[in-house]
N, C-alpha and C positions, 0 to 999 in steps of 0.2 A: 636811270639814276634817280637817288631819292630829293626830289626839293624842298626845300623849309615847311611848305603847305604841307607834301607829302608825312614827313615824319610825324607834323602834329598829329592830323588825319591816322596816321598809323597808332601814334602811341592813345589816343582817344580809343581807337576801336580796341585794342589792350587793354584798355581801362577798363571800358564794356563786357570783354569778355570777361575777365576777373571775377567782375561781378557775379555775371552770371554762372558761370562755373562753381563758385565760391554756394549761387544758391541752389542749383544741380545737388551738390554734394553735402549738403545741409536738409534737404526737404524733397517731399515727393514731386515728381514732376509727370509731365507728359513726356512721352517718345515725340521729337522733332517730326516733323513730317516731311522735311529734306533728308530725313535716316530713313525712312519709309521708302521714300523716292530713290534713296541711291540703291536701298539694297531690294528695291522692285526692278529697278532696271539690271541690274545684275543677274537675276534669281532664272531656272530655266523656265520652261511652261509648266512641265509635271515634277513634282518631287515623291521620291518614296520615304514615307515617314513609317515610323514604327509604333508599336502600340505598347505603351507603358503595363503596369504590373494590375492595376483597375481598367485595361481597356479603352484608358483614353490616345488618340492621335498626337505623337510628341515627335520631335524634329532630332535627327539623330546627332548624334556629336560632331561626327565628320564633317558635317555640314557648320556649325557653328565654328568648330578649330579652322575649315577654309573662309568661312565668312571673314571673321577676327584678322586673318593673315593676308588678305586682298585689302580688307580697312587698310589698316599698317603699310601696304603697296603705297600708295598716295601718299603716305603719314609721315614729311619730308620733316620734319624734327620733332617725330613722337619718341623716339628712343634717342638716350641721352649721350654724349661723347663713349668711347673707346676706354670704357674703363670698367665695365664688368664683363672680363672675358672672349670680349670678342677678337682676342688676339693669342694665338699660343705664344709660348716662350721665344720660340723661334722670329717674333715680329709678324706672322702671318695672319691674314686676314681670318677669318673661322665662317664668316657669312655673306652672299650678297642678296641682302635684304631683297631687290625686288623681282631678281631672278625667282627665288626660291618663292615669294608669295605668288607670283604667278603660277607655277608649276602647282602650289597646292591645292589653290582651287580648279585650276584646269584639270587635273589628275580627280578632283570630288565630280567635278560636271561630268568627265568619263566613267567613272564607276558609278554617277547614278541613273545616267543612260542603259549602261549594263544591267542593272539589277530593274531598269523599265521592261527592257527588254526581255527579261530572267521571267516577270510576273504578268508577260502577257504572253508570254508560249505555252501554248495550254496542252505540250506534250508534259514537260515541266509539272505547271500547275497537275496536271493528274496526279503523274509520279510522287509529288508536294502539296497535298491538298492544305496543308496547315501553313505553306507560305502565307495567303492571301490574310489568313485569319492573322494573323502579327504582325504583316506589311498592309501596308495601305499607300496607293496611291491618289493626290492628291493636287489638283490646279495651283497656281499661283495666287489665284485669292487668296485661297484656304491656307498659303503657308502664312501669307501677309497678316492672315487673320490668326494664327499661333505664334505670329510672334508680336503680333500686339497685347494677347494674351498672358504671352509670358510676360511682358513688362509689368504688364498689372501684376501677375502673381508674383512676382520679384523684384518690386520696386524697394524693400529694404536691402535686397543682398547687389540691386544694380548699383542704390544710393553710396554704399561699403564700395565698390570697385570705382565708383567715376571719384573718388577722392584720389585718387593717381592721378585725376586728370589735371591736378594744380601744381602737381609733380611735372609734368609734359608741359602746362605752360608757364613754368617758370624757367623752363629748358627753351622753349619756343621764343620765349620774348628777347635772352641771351642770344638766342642765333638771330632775331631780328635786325636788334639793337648793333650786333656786328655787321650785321649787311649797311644798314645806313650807312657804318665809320666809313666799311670799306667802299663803295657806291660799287657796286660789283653790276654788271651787265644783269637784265634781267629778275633785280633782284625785286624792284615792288611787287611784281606780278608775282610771284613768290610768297610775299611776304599776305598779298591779298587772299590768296589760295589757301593758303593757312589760317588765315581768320575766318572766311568763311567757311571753310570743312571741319572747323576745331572742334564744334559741338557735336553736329550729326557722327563723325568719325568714331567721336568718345564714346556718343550711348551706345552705338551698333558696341563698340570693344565691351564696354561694361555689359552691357548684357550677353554678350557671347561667353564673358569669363564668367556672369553670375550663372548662367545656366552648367557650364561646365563643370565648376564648382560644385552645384549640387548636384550632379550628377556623380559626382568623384566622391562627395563626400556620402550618399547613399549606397555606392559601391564598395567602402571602409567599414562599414557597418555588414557586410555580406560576409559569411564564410570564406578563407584566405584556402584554397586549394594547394598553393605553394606553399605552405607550411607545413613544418615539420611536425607536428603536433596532428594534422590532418595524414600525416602517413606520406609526404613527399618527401623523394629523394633522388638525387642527379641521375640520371640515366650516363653512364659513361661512354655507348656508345658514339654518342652522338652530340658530345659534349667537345668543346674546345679546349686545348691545354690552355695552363696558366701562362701568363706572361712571366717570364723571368728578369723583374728588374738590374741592371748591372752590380749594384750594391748589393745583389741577393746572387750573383754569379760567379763566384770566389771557389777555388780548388780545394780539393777533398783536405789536405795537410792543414789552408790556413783555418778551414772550415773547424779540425777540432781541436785546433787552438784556440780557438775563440771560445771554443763551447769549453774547454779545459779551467779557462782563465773568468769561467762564468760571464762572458760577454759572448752572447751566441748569436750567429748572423741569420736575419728572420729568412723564414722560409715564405713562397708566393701563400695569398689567401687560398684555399679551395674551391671549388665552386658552389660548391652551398652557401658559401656566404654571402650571394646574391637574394640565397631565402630567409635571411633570418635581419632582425632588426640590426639599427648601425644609428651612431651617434656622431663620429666626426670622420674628418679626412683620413683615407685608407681605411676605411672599414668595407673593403668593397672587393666583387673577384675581376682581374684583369685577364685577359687573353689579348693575342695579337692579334692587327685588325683583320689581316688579310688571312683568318686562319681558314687553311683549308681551301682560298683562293673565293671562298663565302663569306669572309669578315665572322666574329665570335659567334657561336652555337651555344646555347644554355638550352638543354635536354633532362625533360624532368617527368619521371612516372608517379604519377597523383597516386594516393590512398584511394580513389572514390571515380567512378567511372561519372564524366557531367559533360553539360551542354555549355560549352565555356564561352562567356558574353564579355567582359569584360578585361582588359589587362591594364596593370596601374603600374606606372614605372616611377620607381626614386629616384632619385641623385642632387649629389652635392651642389648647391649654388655655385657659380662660375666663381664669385670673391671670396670662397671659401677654399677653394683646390687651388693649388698646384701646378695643377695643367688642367683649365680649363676644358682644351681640346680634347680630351681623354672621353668626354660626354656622348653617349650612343646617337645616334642622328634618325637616320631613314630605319627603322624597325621593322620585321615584319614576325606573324607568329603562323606556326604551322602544329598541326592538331592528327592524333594517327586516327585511321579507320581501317579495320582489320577486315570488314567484308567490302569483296571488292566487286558487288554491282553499288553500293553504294559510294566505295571510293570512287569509282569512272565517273558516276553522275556529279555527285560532288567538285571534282578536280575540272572538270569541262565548265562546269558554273563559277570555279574557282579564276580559270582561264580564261573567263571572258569578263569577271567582275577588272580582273588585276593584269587585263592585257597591255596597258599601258606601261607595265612594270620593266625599267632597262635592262634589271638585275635578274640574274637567274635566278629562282628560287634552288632552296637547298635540295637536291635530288634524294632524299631518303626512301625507302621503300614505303611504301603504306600512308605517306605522309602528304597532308595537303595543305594550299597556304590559305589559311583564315582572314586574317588580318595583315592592313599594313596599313605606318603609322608614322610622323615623324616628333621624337621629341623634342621639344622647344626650349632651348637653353635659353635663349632671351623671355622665357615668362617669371612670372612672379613668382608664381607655385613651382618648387622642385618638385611634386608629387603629382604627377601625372596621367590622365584615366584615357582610354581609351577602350570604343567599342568595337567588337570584332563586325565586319562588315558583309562575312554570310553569317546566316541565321543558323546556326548549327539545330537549335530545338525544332524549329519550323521544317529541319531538312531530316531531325530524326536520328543525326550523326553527333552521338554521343564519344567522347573518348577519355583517354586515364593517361595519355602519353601529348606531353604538348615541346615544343622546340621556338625556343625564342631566341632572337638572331638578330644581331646590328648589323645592318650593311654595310655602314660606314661609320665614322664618327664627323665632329665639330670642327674639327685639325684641319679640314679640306687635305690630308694626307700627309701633313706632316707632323702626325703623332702617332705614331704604330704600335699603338695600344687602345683598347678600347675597356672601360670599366662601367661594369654595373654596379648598383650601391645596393637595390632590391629590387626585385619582379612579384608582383601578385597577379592572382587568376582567380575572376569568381563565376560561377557559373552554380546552374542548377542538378541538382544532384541524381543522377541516376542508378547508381548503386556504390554502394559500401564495403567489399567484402571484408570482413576480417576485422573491420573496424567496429571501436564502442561509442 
């Protein structure tokens, strides 16, 4: 319980931090070197980094979305009350925060074991001589030492994200403040814990979203594969029906009454409309979650046969919708390959990268699972990047048919609907046919 000493002692170290937070978010700093520390003891021995578009050693995304999401584990009043989304209509919960950070970075340590594994079997490496050349593995110094790097080189775009952090502690010091009233068991040591981890916590988050950021936003600038203008369009096989809203489920007679009376009752969106731009709520295609016992399938035959790197997912802010829980959750994407000694090699490399995966992948023929991903309804950014995590160029498996799939959504299952708002795909182009 808190005593008189106590609270001053507290609200002084409040004070302290303000400030500094305040000069954080105003002017260049160093990276803490308790951020250094926590995310050293974390980190494994070897990580496999990837090699950027000039051949420099850059740290992949996957890595930075579970860094980010393990901070946030600990981060007992960095996200604010019960009030953007994280409740469906129904009163249910949509998240538990610390279950799910675990899992994500546990799930990143397992696949990059896998892919240690993938570039020191040198039956592999033959088969794949151009893994080695784009993957790089590299000790724990050498990560400590790119991402000290990266602060330097993005200390204007970390300064722009740790401004949120006056946002978290003006939330932080309200949940203090109520600890005191209430003297709640436990609560100083609480309240200590948070003072001390407030800084080093924020710059790991700011730099994890700055680099993401430009990652996302140098991927916006790449050729949009899922565009209709590049020659894509839904593959229907493999595609999920629409959801049929109740209010869009009305009998043939009132049906052309309505259309008679010029008040016509709308029809579901199509499923292209996940490829083409959108401005507000419902601009987006719905399928049920559990379609096909796989949750929604979006099956789409590109214009351009490429080595697809990149998937960027849209969606509506949780204070903006409806039904929040309606938001895609665990994703993952699968890519065809029509000759099949390279699909077996592929799919075996697939299977060991994503053995941790509960969920069956989608069993289509010829199809293998690239990526897997979860989008983040509690981030800032609705527009969201992700990198596919085998290297399709490096493996030589180019394709023109790609299947993007939510496994679940935000609802924790009670919203049996799942909606997309948009999906992009950018990758490097290996042929064109038919296109100008």
């Amino acid at each position: 319980m808190f005593s008189p000493t106590d609270v001053q002692s507290i609200n002084r170290r409040l004070n302290d931090l303000e400030y500094k937070v305040s000069r954080l978010s105003s002017r260049s700093s160093d990276l803490d070197p308790k951020a250094l520390n926590t995310i050293q003891d974390m980190l494994p021995d070897l990580l496999v980094v990837k090699k950027d578009r000039y051949g420099n050693s850059v740290i992949p995304d996957d890595f930075w979305y579970a860094l980010r999401d393990k901070i946030r584990e600990g981060d007992v009043f960095s996200h604010a009350p019960v009030d953007v989304g994280k409740v469906s209509s129904d009163g249910h919960r949509i998240k538990d925060l610390e279950k799910e950070t675990q899992r994500l970075w546990d799930k990143y340590l397992k696949s990059n074991r896998a892919q240690l594994g993938e570039l020191g079997n040198e039956d592999i490496v033959r088969q794949f001589p151009h893994l080695l050349e784009q993957n790089h593995i590299i000790p724990k110094t050498e990560v400590l030492q790119l991402i000290r790097q990266s602060w330097e080189d993005n200390k204007s775009e970390v300064r722009s994200e740790m401004s949120e952090m006056k946002r978290k502690l003006t939330h932080a010091t309200q949940q203090i403040t109520k600890l005191q009233h209430d003297f709640k068991d436990e609560s100083k040591a609480i309240a200590y814990e948070v003072l001390k981890k407030f800084i080093p916590s924020g710059q790991i988050d700011a730099l994890a979203a700055a680099n993401l950021k430009s990652n996302l936003n140098y991927g916006l600038t790449r050729l949009n594969h899922f565009s209709k203008g590049t020659g894509a369009v839904i593959d229907p096989e493999y595609t999920s029906p629409q959801y049929v809203f109740p209010s869009m489920n009305v009998w043939f007679p009132k049906r052309t009454m309505r259309w008679l009376i010029g008040n016509s009752i709308p029809v579901p969106n199509s499923p292209d409309t996940a490829l083409m731009k959108w401005e507000e709520h419902g601009d987006c295609w719905c399928s049920p979650s559990n379609a096909g016992g796989f949750g929604p399938s979006l099956a789409v035959i590109m214009g351009s046969s490429i080595y697809p790197d990149q998937i960027v997912v849209e969606h509506i802010m949780p204070t903006a919708s409806l039904e929040p829980g309606a938001a895609p959750k665990d994703m993952e994407i699968l890519a065809w390959i029509p000759d099949p000694e390279l699909f077996r090699a592929v799919s075996k490399m697939s299977d060991n990268i994503f053995n941790d995966d509960t969920v069956e992948p989608l069993r289509a023929d010829g199809f293998v699972r690239i990526a897997t991903f979860t989008y983040d309804i509690d981030a800032q950014e609705n527009i969201q990047g992700f990198q596919t995590q085998l290297d399709m160029k490096a493996l030589g498996a180019h394709t023109n048919k790609i299947i993007v799939r939510s496994k679940n959504n935000w609802s924790d299952g009670h919203v049996d609907y799942t909606c997309l708002y948009r999906v992009r795909v950018h990758g490097d182009v290996v042929a064109s046919p038919g296109l100008f």
